[in-house]
N, C-alpha and C positions, 0 to 999 in steps of 0.2 A: 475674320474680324481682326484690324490692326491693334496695336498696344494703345495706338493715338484713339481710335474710336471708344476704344471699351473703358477710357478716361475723358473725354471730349465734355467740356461744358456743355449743360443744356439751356435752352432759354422756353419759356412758356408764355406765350401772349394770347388773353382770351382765358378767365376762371368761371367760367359759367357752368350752367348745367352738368356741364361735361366735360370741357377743360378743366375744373376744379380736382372730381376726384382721378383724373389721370395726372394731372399737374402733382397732386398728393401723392402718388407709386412713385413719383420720379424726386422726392423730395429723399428719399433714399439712395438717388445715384450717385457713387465716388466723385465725377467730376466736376458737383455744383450745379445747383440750379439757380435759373434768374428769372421772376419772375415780371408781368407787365399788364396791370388793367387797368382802366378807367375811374375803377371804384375801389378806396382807398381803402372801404370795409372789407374787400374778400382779398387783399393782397397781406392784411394784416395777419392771417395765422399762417400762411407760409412765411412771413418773417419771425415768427414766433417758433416755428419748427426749423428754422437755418438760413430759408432762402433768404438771397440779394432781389431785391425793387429797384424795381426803376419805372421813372414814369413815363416814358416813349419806347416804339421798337425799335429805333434808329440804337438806344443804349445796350436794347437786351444785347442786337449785335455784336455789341463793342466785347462782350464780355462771353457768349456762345455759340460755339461751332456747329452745336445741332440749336434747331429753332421749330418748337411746333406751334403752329397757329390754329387757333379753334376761336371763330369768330362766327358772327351769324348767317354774312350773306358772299356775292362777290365784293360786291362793292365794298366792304371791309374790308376782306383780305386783298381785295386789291392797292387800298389806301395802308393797310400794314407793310404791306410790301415796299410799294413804289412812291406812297406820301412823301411830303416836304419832312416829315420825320420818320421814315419807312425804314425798314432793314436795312434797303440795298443801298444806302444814303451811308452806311458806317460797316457794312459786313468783308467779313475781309476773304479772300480769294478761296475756294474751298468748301466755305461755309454749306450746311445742308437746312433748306427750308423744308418743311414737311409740313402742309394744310389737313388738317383732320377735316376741317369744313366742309360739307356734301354742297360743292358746287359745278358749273359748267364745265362740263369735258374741254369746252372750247377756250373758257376764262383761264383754267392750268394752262393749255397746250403756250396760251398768248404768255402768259409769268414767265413759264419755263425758258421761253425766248429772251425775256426783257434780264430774268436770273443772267442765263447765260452772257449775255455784254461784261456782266459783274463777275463771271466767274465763280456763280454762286450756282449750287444744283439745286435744281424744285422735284420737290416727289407731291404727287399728292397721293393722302393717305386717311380716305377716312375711314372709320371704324363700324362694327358691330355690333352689336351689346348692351349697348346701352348703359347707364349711371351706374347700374348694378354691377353689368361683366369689369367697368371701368373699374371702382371701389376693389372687386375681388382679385383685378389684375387679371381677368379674362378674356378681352376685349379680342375678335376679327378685325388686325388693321389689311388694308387690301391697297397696294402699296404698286404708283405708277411712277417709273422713275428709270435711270441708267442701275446695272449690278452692280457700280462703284459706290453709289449712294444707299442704295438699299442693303448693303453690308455693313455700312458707315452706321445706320439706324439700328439696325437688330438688337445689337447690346442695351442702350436705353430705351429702346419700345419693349423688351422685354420684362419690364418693370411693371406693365400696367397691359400686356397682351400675351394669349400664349397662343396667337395663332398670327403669321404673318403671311402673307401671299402676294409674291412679286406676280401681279396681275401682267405687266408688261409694260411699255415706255408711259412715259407722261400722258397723264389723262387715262389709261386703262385702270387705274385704280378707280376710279371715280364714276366709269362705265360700269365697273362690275360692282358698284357699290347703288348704280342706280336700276341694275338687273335685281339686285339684291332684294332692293327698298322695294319694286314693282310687285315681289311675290309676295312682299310683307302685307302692305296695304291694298292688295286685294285680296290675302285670305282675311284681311279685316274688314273689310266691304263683305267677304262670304259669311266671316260670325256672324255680322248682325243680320244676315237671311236667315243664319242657321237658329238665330234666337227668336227669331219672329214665328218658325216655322216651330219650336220647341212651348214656344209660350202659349201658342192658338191651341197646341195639343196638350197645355195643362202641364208643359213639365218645368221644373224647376230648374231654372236658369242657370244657378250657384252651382246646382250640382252636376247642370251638365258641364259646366268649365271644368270643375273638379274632373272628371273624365276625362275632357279636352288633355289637359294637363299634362296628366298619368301619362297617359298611352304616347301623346306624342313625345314622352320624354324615352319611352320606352323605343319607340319605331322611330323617333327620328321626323316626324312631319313630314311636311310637303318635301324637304332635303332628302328623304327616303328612295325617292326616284331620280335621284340627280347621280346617276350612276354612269353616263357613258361621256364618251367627250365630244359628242356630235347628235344634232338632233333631225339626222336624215332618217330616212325609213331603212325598219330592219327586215333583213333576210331571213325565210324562212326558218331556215338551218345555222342562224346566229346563236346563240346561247342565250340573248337578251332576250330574243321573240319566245319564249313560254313562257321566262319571268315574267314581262310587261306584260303579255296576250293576258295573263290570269288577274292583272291589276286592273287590266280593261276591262274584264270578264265582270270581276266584283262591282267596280266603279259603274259601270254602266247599268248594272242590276241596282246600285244602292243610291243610285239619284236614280232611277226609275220607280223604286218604292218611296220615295221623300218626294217627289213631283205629286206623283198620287195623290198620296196624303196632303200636300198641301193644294191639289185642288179640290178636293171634298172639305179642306180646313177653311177655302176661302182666300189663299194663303199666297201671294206672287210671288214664284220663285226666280226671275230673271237669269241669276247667274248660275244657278243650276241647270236650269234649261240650255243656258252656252257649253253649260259644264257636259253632260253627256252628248252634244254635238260634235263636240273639236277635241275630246276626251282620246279615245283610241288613235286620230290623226295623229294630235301632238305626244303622246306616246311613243311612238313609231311603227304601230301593229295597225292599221287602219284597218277595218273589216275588206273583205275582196269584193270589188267589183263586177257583180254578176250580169254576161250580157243578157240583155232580151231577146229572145226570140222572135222569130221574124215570121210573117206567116206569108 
């Protein structure tokens, strides 16, 4: 990290949801922050805590070397960017854009191009966490960019994240952020199996989350198995193959007894039923394939 980064103005464009209280960790940064929204009511208490306003991104520019954008779609950040009042209209040579926005791998890869003419770096970098990790300064930023840039960020994204992960050039951030999202939103497609399946059998909902809870705070969730750095099939004689074999062992037993149940409950379990098919495959321990006999 240079002397120049670990002092480098910031700019924040975008106080929503989520922009606000990450924008708020970075109200504490040495080199100034500048902030820029739409709505004159949510820019009013960072000027009340120190920040600089201003009403376009073309000005946040004028005044910050780092610039993170948290906006809703592409087409925003693509209009903060390259608009008739966009960044790259007044950003001076050097400059770091950083998109928190969960957008197309393809819409970065195209910025990162259009940056470059300007001489400006684009990372995108969105986040984990959500409102809360934001607020506590604990946010996963997953961060696609050059290691000029992403060293450039560390100092002020450490305000408001204490996990940073140079995923790989432009757009891998945003891949691994929608690898990310894919496991989120279908273990929440499986709650609500799992609560359908918990409610037919009489049990209390509240308390099964309570459980949920605990344990995976203890084990780690579904993250628990994200242990190797390849998802080819393992070797008998790997170290991995009896760990996983006995995760497949359990798993396949305990969506074999919740199938059960939820067909005497009346109860369709769809993704459970995927769940102990493709279970041991994507593991890496697939059961052996036993030939037939031939007569």
């Amino acid at each position: 990290m240079t002397t120049e980064s670990a002092s480098a103005p910031v700019g924040f464009i975008g106080l929503g949801n989520m922009g606000a209280p990450i924008a708020r960790r970075l109200l504490e940064w040495p080199g100034g922050l500048t902030v820029c929204d739409v709505r004159p009511e949510v820019i009013e208490p960072f000027v009340a805590a120190g920040a600089r306003a201003v009403a376009e991104p073309a000005q946040v520019a004028e005044h910050a070397r780092i610039i993170c954008v948290t906006v809703i779609d592409d087409a925003q950040v693509t209009e903060v960017l390259t608009g008739a009042s966009g960044i790259l209209r007044t950003a001076a040579p050097g400059t770091v854009v950083a998109v928190h926005s969960t957008i197309s791998d393809r819409t970065a890869e195209k910025l990162a191009a259009r940056c470059a003419e300007h001489q400006v770096e684009f990372v995108d970098a969105p986040v984990s966490g959500g409102a809360p990790g934001a607020t506590q300064g604990r946010l996963a930023v997953m961060v696609g960019g050059s290691a000029e840039a992403v060293d450039r960020i560390r100092a002020p994204f450490g305000c408001f994240a204490d996990l940073i992960v140079h995923a790989g050039p432009v757009g891998a951030g945003t891949r691994m952020k929608l690898a990310r999202n894919l496991l989120h939103f279908i273990s929440f497609t499986a709650t609500t199996e799992a609560q359908r399946l918990a409610e037919a059998a009489g049990i209390s909902l509240t308390a099964l989350g309570k459980v949920v809870r605990h344990s995976d705070a203890v084990t780690g969730g579904p993250g628990a198995i994200m242990l190797r750095d390849t998802t080819a099939p393992i070797e008998p004689d790997d170290f991995w193959f009896p760990v996983l074999g006995h995760v497949r062992d359990l798993g396949e037993k305990d969506l074999s007894l919740a199938l059960e149940l939820g067909d005497r409950l009346d109860v369709d379990l769809p993704l459970a039923q995927l769940a102990v098919a493709r279970l041991a495959e994507g593991l890496g321990v697939a059961h052996p394939v036993l030939d037939k006999e031939t007569s």
